[in-house]
C-alpha positions, 0 to 999 in steps of 0.5 A: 509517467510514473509506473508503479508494480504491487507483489506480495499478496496472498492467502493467509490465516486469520492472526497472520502477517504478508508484507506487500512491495511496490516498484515506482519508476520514475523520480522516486527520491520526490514521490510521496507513496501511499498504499490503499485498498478496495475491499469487495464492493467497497470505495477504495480507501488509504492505509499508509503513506511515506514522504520522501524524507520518511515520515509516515501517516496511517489511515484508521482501518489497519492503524498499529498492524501495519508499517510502511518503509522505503528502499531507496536503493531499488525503488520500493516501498514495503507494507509490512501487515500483522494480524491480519483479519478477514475485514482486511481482504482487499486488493492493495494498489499503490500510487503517488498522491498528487496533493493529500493522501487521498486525493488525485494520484500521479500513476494510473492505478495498477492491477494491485495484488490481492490480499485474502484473509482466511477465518 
């Protein structure tokens, strides 16, 4: 079963930049990673995602300030966030989707890691 660890949130000002990591175990080389977040008392929502051949797909909420990549090497996948606003506090979770980007996933759902933007 795929197992996947999110690090890199934090508190940040208004105009800032967090880059956020996410450990996969798991057939790495083969798994489409998608990165989402749930703002409080808000549905879950996707931001971006990368192919295992690399090619990438944004979701309309943080479109051109942010980029998704994949290391290979160690397993990860990096979302690079800049200008940063308040309307992007959220937990950030990644998963393997299954079919679409936002439908079933592979992984259960991690704790995530939190993002809080500061105005």
């Amino acid at each position: 079963q795929v197992q996947l660890v999110e690090s890199g949130g934090g508190v940040v000002q208004s105009g800032g930049s967090l880059r956020l990591s996410c450990r996969v175990s798991g057939a790495f080389s083969i798994y489409h990673v998608g990165w989402y977040r749930q703002p409080p008392l808000t549905e879950r929502e996707f931001v971006a995602g990368i192919t295992p051949a690399g090619d990438t797909k944004y979701g309309d909420s943080m479109k051109g300030r942010t980029t998704i990549s994949r290391d290979g090497a160690k397993n990860m996948v990096h979302l690079q966030m800049t200008n940063l606003q308040p309307e992007d506090t959220a937990v950030y979770y990644c998963n393997v989707p299954t079919g679409t980007w936002e439908g079933g996933f592979l992984g259960p759902w991690g704790q995530g890691t939190q993002v809080t933007v500061s105005s």
